[in-house]
C-alpha positions as CSV (number, residue, x, y, z in Angstrom):
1,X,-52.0,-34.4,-97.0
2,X,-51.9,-32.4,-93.9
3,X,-55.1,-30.6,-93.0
4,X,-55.5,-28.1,-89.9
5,X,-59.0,-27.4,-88.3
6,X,-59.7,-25.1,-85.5
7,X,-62.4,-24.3,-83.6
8,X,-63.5,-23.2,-80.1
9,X,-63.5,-19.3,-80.7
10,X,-66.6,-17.0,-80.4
11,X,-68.0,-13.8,-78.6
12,X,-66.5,-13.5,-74.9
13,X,-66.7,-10.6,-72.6
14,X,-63.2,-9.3,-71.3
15,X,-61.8,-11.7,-67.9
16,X,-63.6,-14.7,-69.4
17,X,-62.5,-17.7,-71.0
18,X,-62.1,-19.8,-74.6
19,X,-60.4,-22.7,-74.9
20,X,-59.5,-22.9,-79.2
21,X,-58.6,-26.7,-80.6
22,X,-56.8,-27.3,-83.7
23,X,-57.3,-31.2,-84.8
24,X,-54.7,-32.3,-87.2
25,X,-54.9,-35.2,-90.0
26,X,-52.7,-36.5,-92.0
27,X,-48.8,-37.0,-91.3
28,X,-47.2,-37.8,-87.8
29,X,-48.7,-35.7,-85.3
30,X,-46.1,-35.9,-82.4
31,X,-43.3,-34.9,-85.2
32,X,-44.7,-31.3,-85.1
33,X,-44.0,-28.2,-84.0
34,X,-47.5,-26.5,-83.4
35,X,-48.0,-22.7,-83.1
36,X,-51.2,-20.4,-82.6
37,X,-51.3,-16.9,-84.6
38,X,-53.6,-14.2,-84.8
39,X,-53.9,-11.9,-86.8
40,X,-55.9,-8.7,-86.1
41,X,-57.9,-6.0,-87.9
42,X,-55.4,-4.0,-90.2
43,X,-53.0,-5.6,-88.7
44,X,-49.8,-8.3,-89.3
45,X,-50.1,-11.5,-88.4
46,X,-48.5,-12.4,-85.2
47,X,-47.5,-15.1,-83.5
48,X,-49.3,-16.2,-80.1
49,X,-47.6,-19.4,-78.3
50,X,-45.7,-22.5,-79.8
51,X,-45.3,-25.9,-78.5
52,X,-42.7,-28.1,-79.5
53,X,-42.5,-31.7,-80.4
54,X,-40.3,-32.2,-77.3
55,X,-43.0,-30.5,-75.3
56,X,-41.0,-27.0,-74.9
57,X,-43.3,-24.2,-74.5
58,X,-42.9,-20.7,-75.0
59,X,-45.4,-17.3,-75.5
60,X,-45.4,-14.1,-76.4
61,X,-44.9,-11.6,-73.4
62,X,-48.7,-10.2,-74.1
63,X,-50.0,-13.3,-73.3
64,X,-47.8,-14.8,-70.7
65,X,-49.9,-15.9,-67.6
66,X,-52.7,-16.0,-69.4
67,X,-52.7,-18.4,-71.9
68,X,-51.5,-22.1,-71.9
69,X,-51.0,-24.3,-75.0
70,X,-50.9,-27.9,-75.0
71,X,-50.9,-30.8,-77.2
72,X,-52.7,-34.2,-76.8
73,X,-50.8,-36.8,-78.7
74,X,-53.3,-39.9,-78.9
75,X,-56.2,-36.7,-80.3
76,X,-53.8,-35.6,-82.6
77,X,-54.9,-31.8,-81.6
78,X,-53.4,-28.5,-79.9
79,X,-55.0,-26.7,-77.9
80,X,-55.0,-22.7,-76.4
81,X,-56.6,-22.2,-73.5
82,X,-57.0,-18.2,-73.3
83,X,-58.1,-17.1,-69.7
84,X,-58.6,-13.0,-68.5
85,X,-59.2,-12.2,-72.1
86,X,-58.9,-8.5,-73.0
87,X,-60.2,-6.4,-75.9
88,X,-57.1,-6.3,-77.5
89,X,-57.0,-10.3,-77.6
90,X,-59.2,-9.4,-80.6
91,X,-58.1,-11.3,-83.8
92,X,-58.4,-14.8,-86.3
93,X,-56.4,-17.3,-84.5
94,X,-54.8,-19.4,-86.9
95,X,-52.7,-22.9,-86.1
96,X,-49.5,-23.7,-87.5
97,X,-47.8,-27.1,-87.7
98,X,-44.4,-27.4,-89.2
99,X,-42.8,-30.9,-89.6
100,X,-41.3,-31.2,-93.4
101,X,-43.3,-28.0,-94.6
102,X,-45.2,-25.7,-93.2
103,X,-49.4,-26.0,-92.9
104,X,-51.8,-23.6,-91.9
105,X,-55.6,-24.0,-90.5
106,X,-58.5,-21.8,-92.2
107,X,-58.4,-19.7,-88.9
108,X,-61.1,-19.4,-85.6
109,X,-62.6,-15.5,-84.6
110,X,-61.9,-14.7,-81.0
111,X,-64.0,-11.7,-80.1
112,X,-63.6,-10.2,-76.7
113,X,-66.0,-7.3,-75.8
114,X,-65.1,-4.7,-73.0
């Protein structure tokens, strides 16, 4: 059974740093496709950065520049590092991993005060 767990959020003024982590058991980690989410108050989920199981990258535009994902093969994880955080970077960042289903972590809260 796959299992997602992140962690690495907390309270962060706006321009600083957080670096989340999202440790994967079960199944072939490499064979993944990994995404971050977040999901703010009231509001949709949406989809932050993915990195691929060839290593393709991509974001989206809100975040470009400013966040990097990256995946470490031999720890199994995925990481987002978030730099120049804002207020609106608000939200419950959520990992995705999709191989032969889709799996979901229990989410990490990213607070950024102004």
């Amino acid at each position: 059974q796959v299992q997602l767990v992140e962690s690495g959020g907390g309270l962060v003024q706006a321009g600083g740093s957080l670096r989340l982590s999202c440790a994967v058991s079960g199944g072939i980690f490499s064979d993944y496709n990994m995404g971050w989410y977040r999901q703010a108050p009231g509001a949709q989920r949406e989809w932050v950065a993915t990195i691929s199981s060839s290593g393709w990258t991509n974001y989206v535009d809100s975040v470009k520049g400013r966040f990097t994902i990256s995946g470490d093969n031999a720890k199994n994880t995925v990481y987002l590092q978030m730099n120049s955080l804002k207020p609106e970077d608000t939200a419950v960042y959520y990992c995705k991993a999709v191989a032969r289903g889709v799996y979901w972590g229990q989410g990490t809260q990213v607070t950024v005060s102004s």
